[in-house]
C-alpha positions as CSV (number, residue, x, y, z in Angstrom):
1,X,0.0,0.0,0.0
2,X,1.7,3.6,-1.2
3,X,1.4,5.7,1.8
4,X,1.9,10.0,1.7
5,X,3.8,11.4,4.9
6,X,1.5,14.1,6.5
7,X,1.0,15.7,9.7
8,X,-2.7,15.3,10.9
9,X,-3.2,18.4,10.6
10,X,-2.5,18.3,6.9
11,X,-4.1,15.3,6.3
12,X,-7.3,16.3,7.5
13,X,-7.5,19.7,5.0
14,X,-6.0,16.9,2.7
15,X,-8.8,14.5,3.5
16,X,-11.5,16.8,3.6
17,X,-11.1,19.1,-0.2
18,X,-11.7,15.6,-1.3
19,X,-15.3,14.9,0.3
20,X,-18.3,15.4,-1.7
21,X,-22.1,15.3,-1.0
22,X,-24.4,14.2,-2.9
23,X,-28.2,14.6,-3.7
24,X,-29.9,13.4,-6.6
25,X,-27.0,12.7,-8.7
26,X,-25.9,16.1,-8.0
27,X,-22.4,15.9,-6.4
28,X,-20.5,19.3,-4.7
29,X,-18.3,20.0,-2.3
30,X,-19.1,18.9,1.2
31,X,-16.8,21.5,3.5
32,X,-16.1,24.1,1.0
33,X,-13.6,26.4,3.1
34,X,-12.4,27.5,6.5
35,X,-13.2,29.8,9.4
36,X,-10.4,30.0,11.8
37,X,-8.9,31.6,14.5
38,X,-5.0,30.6,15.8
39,X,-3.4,30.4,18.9
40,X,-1.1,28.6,20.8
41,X,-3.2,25.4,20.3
42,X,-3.5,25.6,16.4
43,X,-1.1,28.0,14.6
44,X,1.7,25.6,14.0
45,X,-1.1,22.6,13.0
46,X,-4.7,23.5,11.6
47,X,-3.3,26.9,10.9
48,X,-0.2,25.7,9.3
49,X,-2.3,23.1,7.0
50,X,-4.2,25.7,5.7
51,X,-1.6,27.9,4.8
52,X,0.7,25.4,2.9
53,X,-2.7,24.3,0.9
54,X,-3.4,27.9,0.1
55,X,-0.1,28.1,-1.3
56,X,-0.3,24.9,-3.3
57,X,-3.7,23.7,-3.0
58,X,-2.1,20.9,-5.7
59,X,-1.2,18.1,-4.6
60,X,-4.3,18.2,-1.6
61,X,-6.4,17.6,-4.9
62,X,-8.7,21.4,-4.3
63,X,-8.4,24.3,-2.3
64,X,-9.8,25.1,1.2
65,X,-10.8,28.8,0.6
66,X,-9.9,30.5,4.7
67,X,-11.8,33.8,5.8
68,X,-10.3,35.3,9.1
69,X,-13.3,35.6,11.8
70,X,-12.9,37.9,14.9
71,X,-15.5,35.5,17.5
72,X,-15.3,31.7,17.6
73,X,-19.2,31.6,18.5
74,X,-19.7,34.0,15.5
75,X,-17.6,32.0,13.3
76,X,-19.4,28.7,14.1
77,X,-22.9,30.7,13.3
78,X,-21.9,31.7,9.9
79,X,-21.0,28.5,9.2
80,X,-24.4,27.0,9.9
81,X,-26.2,29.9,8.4
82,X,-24.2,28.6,5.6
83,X,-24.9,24.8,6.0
84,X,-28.6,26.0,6.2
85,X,-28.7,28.4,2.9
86,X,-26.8,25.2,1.3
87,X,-29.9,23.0,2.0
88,X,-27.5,21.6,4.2
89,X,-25.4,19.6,1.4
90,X,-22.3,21.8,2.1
91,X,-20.4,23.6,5.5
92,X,-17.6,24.9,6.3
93,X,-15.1,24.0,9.0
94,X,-13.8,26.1,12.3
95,X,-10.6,26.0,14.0
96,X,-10.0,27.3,17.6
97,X,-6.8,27.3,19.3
98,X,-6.8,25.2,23.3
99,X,-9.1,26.7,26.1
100,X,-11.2,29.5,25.6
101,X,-10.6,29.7,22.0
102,X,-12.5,26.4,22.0
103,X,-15.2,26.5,24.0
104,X,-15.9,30.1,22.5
105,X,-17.7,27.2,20.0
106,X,-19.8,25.8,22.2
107,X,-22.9,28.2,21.9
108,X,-22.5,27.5,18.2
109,X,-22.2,23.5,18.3
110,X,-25.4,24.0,20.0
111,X,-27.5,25.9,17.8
112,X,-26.3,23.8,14.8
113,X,-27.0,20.3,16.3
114,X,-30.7,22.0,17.8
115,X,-31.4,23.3,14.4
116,X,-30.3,20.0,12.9
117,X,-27.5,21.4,10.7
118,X,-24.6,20.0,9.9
119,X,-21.1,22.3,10.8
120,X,-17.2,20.8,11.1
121,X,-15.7,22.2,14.3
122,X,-11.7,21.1,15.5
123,X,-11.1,22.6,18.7
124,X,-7.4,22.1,20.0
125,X,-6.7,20.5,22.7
126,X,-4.4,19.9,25.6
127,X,-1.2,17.9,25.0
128,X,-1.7,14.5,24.1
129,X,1.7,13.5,25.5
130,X,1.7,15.3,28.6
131,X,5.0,16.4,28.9
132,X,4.2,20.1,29.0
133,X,1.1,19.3,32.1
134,X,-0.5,21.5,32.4
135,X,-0.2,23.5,29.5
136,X,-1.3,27.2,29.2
137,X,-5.2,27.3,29.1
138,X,-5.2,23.7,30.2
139,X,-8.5,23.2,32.7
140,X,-7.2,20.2,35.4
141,X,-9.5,17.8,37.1
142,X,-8.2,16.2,39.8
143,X,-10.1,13.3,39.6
144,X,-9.0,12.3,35.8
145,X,-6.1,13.6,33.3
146,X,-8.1,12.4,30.8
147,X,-10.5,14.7,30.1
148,X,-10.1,17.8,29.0
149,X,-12.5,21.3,28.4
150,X,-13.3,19.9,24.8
151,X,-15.4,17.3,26.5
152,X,-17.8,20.0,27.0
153,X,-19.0,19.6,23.3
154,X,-20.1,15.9,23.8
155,X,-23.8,16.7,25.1
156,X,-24.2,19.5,22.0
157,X,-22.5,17.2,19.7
158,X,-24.2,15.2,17.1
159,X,-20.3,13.0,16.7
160,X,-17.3,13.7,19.4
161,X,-13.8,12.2,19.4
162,X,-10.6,13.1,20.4
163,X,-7.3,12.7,18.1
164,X,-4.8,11.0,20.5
165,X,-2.6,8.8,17.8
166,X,-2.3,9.7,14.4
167,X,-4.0,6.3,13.3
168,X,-7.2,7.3,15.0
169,X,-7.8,9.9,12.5
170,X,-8.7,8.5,9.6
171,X,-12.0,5.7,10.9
172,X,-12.4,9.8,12.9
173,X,-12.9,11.6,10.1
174,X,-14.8,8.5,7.8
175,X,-17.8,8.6,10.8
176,X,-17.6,12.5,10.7
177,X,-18.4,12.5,7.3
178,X,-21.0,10.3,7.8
179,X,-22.9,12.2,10.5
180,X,-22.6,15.6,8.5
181,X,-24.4,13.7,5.4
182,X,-26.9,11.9,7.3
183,X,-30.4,13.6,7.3
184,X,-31.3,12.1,10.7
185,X,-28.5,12.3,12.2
186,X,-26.6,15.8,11.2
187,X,-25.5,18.4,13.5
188,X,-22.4,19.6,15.0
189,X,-19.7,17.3,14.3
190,X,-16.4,17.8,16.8
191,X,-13.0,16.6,16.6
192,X,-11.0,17.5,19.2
193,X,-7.0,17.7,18.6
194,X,-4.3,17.6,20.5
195,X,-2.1,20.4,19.7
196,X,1.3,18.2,19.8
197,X,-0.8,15.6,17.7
198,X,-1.9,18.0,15.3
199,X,1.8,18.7,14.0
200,X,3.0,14.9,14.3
201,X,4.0,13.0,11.1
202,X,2.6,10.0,10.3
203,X,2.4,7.9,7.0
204,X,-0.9,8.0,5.9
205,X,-2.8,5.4,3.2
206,X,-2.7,7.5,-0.1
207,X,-6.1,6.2,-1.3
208,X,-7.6,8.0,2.0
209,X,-7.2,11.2,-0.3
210,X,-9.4,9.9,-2.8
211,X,-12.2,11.8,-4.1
212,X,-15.3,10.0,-2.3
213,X,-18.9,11.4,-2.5
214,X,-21.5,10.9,0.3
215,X,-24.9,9.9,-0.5
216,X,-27.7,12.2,1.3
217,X,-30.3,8.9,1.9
218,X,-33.8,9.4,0.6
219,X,-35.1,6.5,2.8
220,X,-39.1,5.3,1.5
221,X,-41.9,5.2,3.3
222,X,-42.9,1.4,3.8
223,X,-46.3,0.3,2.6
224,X,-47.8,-0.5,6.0
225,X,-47.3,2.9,7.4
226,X,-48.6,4.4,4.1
227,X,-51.9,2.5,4.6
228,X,-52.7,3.3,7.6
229,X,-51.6,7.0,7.3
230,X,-53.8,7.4,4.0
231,X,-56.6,5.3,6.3
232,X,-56.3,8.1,8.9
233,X,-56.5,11.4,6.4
234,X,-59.7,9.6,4.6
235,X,-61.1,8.9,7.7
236,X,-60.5,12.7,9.1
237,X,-63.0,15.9,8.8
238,X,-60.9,18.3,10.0
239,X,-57.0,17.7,9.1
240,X,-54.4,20.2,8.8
241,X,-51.0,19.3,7.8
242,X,-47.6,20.9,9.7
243,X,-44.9,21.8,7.3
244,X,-41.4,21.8,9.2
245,X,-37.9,22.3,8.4
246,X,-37.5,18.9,7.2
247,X,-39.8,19.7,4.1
248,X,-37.7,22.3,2.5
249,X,-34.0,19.8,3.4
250,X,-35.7,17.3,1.5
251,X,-36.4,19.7,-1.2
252,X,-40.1,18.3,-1.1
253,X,-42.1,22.0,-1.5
254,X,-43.4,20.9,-4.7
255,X,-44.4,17.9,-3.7
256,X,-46.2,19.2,-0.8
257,X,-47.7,21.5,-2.8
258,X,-49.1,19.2,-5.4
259,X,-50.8,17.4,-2.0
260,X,-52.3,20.3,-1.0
261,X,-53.7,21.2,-4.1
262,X,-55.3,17.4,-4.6
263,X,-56.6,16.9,-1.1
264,X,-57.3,20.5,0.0
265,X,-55.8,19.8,3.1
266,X,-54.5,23.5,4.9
267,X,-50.9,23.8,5.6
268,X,-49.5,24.9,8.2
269,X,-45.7,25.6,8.6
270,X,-43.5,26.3,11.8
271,X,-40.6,28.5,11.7
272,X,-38.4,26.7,9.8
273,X,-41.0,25.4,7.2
274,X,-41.9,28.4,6.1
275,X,-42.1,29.0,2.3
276,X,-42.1,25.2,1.8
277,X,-45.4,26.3,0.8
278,X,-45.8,29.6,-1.0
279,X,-48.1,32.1,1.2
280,X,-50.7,33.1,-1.7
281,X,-51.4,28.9,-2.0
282,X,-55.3,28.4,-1.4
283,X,-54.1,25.7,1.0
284,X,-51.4,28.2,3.0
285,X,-52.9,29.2,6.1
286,X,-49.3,30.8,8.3
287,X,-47.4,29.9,11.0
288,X,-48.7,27.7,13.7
289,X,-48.3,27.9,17.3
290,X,-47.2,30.4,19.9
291,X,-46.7,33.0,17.6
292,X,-48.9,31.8,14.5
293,X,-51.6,33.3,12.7
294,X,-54.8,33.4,13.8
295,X,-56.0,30.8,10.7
296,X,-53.5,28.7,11.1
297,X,-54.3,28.5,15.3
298,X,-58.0,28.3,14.7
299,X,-58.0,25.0,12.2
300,X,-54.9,23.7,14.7
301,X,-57.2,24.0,17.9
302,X,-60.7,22.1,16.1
303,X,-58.1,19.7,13.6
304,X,-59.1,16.0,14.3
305,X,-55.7,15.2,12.6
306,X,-52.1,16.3,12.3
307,X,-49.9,15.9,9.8
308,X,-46.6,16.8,10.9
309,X,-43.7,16.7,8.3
310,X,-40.8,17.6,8.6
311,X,-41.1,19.2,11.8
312,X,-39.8,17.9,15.6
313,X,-42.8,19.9,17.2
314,X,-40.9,22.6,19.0
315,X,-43.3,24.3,22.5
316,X,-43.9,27.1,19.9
317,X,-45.4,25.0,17.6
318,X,-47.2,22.8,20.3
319,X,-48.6,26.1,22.0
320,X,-46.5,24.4,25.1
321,X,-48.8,21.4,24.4
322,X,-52.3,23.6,24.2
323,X,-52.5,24.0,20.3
324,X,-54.3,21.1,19.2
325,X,-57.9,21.1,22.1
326,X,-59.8,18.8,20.0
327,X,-60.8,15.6,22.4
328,X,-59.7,13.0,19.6
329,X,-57.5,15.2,18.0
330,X,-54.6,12.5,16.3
331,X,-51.4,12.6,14.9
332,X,-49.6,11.5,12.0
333,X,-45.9,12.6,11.4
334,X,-43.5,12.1,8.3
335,X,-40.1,12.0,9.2
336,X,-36.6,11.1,8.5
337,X,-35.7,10.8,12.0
338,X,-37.7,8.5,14.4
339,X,-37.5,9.9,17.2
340,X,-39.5,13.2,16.0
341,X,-41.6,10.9,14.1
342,X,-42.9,9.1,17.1
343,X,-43.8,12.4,19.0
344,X,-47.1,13.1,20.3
345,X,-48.3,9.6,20.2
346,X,-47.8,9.5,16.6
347,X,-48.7,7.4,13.1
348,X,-44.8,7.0,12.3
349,X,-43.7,7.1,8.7
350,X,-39.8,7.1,9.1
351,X,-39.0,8.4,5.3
352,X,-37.8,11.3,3.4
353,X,-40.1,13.5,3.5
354,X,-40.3,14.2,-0.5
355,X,-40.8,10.1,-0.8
356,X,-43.5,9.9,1.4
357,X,-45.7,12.5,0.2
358,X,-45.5,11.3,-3.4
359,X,-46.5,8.3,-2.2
360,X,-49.0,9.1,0.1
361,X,-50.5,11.4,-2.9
362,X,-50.6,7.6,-4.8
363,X,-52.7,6.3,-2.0
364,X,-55.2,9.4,-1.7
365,X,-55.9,9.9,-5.3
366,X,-59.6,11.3,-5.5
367,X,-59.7,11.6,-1.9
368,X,-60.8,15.3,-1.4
369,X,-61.5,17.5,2.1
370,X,-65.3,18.1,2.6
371,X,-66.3,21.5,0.9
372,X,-67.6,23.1,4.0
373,X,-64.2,22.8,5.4
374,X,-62.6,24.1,1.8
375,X,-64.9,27.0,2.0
376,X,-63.8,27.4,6.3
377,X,-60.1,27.4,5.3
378,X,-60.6,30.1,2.6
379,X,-63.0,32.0,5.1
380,X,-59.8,32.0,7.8
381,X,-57.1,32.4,5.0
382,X,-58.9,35.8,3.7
383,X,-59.5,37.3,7.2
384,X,-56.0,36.6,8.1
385,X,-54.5,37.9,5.2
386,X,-56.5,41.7,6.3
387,X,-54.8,41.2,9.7
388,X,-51.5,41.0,7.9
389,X,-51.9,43.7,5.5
390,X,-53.0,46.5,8.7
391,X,-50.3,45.1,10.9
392,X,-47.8,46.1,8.2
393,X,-49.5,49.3,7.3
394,X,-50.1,50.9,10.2
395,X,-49.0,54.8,9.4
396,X,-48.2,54.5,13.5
397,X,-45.9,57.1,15.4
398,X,-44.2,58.8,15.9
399,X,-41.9,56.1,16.1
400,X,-42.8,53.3,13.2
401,X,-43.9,49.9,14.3
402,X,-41.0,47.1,13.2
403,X,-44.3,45.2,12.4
404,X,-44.0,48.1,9.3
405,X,-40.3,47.9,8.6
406,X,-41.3,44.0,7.7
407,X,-43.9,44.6,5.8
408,X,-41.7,47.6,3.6
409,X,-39.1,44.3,3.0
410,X,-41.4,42.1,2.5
411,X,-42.8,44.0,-0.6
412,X,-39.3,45.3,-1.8
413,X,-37.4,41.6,-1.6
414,X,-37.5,39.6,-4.4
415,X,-38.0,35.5,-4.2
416,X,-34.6,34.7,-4.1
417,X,-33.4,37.2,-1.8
418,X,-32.8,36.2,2.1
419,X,-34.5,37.7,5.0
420,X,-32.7,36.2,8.4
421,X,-33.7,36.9,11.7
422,X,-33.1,35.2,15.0
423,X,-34.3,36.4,18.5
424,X,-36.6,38.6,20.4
425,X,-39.8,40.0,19.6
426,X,-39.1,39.8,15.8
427,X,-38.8,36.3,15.2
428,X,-43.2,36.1,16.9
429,X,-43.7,39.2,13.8
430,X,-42.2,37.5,11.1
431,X,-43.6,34.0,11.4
432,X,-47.3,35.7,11.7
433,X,-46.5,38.6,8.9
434,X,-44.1,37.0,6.5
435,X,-45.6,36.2,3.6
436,X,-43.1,34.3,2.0
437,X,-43.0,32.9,-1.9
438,X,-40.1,30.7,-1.8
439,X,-38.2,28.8,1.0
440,X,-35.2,30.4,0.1
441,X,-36.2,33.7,1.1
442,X,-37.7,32.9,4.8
443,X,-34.1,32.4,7.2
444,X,-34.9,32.8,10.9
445,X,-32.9,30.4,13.6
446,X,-35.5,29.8,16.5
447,X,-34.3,26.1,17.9
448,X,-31.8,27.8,19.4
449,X,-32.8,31.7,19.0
450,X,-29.7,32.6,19.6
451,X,-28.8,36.1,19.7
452,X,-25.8,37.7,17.7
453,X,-26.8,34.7,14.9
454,X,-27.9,37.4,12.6
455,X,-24.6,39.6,12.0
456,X,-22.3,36.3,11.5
457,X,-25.5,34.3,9.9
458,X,-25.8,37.0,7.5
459,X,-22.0,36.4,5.8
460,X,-22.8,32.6,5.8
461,X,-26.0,32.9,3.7
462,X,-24.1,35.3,1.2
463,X,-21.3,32.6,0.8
464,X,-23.9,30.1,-0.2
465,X,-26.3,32.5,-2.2
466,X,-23.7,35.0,-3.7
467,X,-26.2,35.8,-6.3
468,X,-29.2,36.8,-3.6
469,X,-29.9,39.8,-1.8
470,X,-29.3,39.1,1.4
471,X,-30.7,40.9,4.6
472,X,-30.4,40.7,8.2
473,X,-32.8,42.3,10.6
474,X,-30.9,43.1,13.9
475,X,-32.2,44.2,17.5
476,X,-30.0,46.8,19.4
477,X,-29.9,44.3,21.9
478,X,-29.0,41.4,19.4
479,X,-26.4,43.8,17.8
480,X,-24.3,44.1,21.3
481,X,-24.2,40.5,21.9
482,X,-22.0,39.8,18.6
483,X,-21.2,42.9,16.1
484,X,-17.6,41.9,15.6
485,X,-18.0,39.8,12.4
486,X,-18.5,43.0,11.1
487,X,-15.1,43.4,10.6
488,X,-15.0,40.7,8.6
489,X,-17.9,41.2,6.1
490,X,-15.9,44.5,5.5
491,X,-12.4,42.8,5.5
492,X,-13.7,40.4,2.9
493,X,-15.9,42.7,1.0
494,X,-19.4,40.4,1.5
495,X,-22.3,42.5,0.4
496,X,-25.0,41.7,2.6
497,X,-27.9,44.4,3.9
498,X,-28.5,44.8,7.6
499,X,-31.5,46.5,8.8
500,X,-31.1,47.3,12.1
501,X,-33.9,48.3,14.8
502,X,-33.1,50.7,17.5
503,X,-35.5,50.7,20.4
504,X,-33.4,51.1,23.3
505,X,-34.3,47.5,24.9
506,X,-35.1,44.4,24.9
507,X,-38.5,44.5,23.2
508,X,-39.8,40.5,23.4
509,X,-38.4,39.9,26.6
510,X,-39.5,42.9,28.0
511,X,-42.9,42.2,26.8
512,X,-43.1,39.3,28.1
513,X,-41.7,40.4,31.5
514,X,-44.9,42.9,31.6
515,X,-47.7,39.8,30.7
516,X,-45.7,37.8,33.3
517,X,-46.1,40.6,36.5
518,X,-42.5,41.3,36.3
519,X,-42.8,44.9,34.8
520,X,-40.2,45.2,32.3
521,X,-37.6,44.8,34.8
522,X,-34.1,44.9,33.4
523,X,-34.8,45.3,29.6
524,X,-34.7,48.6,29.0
525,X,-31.2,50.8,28.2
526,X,-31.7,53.8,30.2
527,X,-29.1,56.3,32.5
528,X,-29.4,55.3,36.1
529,X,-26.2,53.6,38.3
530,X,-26.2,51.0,41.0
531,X,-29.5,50.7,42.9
532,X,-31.5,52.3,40.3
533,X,-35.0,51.6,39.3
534,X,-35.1,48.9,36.6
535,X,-38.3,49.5,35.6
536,X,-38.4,53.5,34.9
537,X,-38.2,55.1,32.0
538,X,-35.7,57.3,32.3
539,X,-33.5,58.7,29.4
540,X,-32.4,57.1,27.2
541,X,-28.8,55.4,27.4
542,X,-26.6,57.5,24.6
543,X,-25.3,54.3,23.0
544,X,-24.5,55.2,19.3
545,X,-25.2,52.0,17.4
546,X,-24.6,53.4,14.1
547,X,-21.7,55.0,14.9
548,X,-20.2,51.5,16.1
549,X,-21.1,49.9,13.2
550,X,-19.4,52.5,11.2
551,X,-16.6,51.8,13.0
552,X,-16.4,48.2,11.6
553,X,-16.1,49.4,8.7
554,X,-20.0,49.1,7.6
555,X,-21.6,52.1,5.0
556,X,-24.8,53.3,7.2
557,X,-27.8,54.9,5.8
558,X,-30.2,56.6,9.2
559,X,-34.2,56.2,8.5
560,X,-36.6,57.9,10.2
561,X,-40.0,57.2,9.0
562,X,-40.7,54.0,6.4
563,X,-40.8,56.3,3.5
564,X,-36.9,56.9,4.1
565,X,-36.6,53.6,4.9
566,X,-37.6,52.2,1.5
567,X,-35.5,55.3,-0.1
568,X,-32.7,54.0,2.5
569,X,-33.5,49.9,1.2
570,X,-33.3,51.0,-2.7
571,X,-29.9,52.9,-2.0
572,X,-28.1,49.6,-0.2
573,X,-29.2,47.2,-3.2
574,X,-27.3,50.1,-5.2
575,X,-24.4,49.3,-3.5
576,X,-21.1,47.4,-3.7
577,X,-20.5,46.9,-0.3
578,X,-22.2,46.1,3.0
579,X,-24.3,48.6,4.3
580,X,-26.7,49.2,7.4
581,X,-29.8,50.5,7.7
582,X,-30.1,51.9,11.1
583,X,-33.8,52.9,12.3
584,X,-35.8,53.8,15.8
585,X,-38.6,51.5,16.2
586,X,-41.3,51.7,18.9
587,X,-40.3,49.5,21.8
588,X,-43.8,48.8,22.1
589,X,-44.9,47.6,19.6
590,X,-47.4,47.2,18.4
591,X,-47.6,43.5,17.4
592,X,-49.3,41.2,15.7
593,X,-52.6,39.8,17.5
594,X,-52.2,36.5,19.7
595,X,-54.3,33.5,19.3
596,X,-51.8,31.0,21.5
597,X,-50.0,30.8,24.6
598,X,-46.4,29.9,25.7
599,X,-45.7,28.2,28.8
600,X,-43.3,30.4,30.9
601,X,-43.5,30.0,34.5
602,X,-45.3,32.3,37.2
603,X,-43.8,32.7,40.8
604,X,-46.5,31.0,42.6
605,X,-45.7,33.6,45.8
606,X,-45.1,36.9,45.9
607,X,-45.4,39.9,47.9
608,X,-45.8,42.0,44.1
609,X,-50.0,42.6,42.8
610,X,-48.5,42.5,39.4
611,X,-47.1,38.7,40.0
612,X,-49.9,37.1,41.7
613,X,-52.2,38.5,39.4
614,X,-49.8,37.3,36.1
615,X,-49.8,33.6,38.4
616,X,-53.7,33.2,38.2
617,X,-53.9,33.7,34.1
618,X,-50.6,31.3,34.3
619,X,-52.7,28.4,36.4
620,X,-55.9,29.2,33.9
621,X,-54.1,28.9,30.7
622,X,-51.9,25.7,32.4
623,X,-54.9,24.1,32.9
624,X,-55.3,23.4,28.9
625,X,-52.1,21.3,28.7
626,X,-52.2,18.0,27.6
627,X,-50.1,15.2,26.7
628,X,-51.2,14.0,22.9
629,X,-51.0,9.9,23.2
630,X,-52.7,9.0,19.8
């Protein structure tokens, strides 16, 4: 057997240039570059590797394109953003020196194995030898010198291992691949190195450098589960269909589509389903659950069946387990991955998603709802679709509404461009106002809802859809979590739009502090000191947003009224490089109307009106909670 004599390090950028995905014949590039940022723990390895491929990417057999982030939890968020925009078929690997470099990651491994996308992280690790014990940045445990900080990632890991001989790497790196290209499976996938073992030589098999594609599974529905699933829909007066993330992966929205238009079964879609069906279908009836339309909510809470596909049922979806109220309300879920298909007492059909709806169309053929329902579902879609269309024009002041910035975008974006969002109040707006035509163009994170997601997310999605406007709608209080990636969109001249919203607080959770009988305490920027009242509204903290992101290097445009903002919108698509749209926003809304609840809990004593009387609408609305057991 010819053998090639690499370090690990360089046999793992060697490895990887050479993995493909593919899906329907179509074969690209599984990790199609590098984020990275070097220390002590990676410089001389990971970093190293890089460099000598950049300069001859030759012999590796392809190039590993590198872009320099300034966070290591911003770097891992672009890289999902990116997995996510890529239909998950392509990432990109981070590198993060030993210690806090590292675990910097963590936040990020989290939201990409919650959201179900599929990212390559190498944190450094301690010495594998250890001569050097302990080693700068090296956490000890007294009770075991085997593990180190990095075993951290295991519980938000969808694959863990550690590097300790340089014959461990390649079966590694074979099961890595195999969990990023699993659609059940994916998520964050860590490998932990050693720095001393990232630089060590060893002779390596030279047909592990081979170009090798990975086959994304379309796994069928079997014809029991098909029969009994088509028995149920036939059998149901009232079912509504739940379109999740899992739709759009499976690139299966015009098969769902063609479902919908042969049954005339309403769809439903959660955050990440939506645009799997476009919003002017007959059958489209919004977002479902906490912070769903009022259609959508009011065929979820009389439905007699549930079609979930695609989707794990999240407590937003679920209405914390109070959506679906009809007695002998049933479920049937389509899913690639059991363990969401067997929620809520389910009918499992463990399939692609696009598979099983083709073939559940087979078994339905003629089968059509009842018309009184057709005519019901039109009758919710239209009044709904008035709701929308005053919520986003609501001429309020004399701050705007952010309900009305969305709106302005929604009208001015085109179907392929990008609209990503992430926490706060915003993500509630845009499932209930969005009114999205493709699933390209919908791109908020809410597994996770992590915030700071949308400045990094933002470069990701523009990697992956260079040819897309792409758009990121910030919160002041977002934007101070994680701005620094800024610095790179500039440094690498990524034209993306961000839109961000100044209202001097935290506008969701400060909401939801209110409804709770905690009075907005702690969520809004305003001057006071130590010991000052949290809930006044005093002035306002002088925190110059725009002038920060200036400093980043970003072009920014000031709005003060929706009229400047579409003249301020028009004037960044003009432009070559990244600009921000920097506008004051009511911190008060208003919002969409609510037709669900969301189970946050209540003190149960308190010496504060305000509490006890938030705790008796808590024990009310409790009472509606139910387990769904089929």
């Amino acid at each position: 057997m010819s053998t090639i004599r690499l370090t690990v390090a360089q046999a793992t950028i060697r490895f990887l240039v050479n993995q493909y995905s593919e899906l329907d014949g179509v074969q690209q590039r599984l990790v199609s570059g590098a984020f990275g940022i070097f220390g002590h723990g990676n410089v001389a390895g990971i970093g190293q590797a890089l460099l000598q491929n950049e300069i001859d990417p030759g012999p590796d057999g392809g190039s590993m394109p590198y872009i320099m982030p300034r966070n290591e939890q911003g770097m891992v968020h672009a890289a999902a953003a990116y997995a996510k925009a890529s239909n998950r078929l392509q990432t990109k690997m981070c590198t993060a020196s030993i210690g806090p470099g590292s675990l910097n990651m963590i936040v990020g491994a989290a939201l990409a194995t919650t959201n179900r996308l599929p990212v390559l992280l190498l944190p450094s690790d301690q010495f594998a030898t250890r001569a050097p014990d302990p080693v700068l940045q090296q956490i000890e445990n007294p009770q075991t010198l085997d593990s180190t900080c990095n075993d951290a990632f295991r519980p938000v890991s969808a694959f863990f291992d550690r590097i300790a001989r340089p014959e461990q790497l390649l079966p590694s790196l074979m099961q890595a691949m195999r969990v990023l290209t699993d659609p059940a499976e994916t998520g964050a996938v860590v490998i932990a190195l050693p720095q001393d073992v990232q630089a060590e030589a060893h002779d390596f098999p030279e047909e592990m450098f081979h170009r090798r594609a990975w086959r994304v599974r379309r796994p069928p529905a079997d014809r029991a589960s098909l029969e009994r699933a088509a028995d149920m829909i036939r059998r149901a007066r009232r079912p509504l269909l739940i379109a999740g993330g899992g739709v759009v992966y499976s690139r299966a929205c015009q098969s769902l589509r063609g479902f919908a238009d042969r049954t005339g079964i309403p769809v439903a879609d959660t955050q990440a389903g939506k645009g799997a069906i476009n919003f002017d279908h007959p059958q489209s009836v919004g977002g479902v659950g906490a912070t769903g339309a009022v259609a959508a909510n009011r065929l979820a809470a009389t439905a007699d069946l549930i079609i979930g596909v695609g989707t794990r049922y999240s407590d937003f979806t679920t209405a914390s387990k109070t959506q679906f109220q009809n007695p002998g309300v049933r479920f049937c879920n389509i899913n690639v991955k059991a363990f969401d298909a067997a929620k809520n007492g389910a009918e499992m059909i463990v399939a692609d998603a696009r598979e099983a709806l083709d073939a559940l169309s087979g078994e339905l053929a003629g089968h059509r709802v009842d018309p009184a329902y057709a005519d019901e579902i039109a009758r919710e879609k239209e009044a709904w679709d008035r709701v929308v269309d005053e919520c986003t024009h609501l001429g309020h002041g004399p701050l705007p509404a952010q309900t009305e910035v969305f709106g302005a975008l929604n009208e001015m974006m085109g179907d392929d461009d990008v609209i990503i969002n992430a926490a706060g109040s915003m993500p509630g707006d845009l499932q209930a106002l969005w009114r999205a035509r493709t699933p390209i163009q919908y791109h908020v994170e809410y597994a996770f809802s992590c915030m700071g997601y949308e400045i990094p997310a933002a470069m990701g999605v523009k990697m992956a859809l260079p040819d897309s406007q792409v758009v990121s709608i910030v919160g002041d209080g977002s934007y101070q979590m994680l701005p620094m990636e800024l610095a790179t969109v500039a440094q690498e001249g990524i034209k993306v739009i961000y839109v961000l919203l100044q209202n001097h607080g935290f506008a969701s959770i400060g909401a939801l502090s209110e409804s709770l009988g905690s009075q907005r305490f702690g969520t809004r920027y305003r001057e006071g000191g130590v010991g000052a009242d949290h809930t006044a509204d005093g002035p306002v903290l002088d925190v110059d947003i725009a002038a920060n992101a200036r400093s980043w290097g970003i072009d920014v445009i000031d709005a003060h009224s929706i009229d400047e903002f579409r003249r301020a919108y028009a004037r960044a698509c003009d432009s070559p490089r990244p600009v921000m749209i920097h506008i004051e926003t009511d911190l008060y809304g208003p919002n969409p109307p609510s037709s669900s609840w969301w189970d946050v809990p209540v003190s149960q004593v308190s010496r504060i009106d305000s509490t006890r009387a938030a705790y008796e609408d808590y024990r009310r609305e409790r009472a509606r909670q139910r387990h769904y057991l089929g």
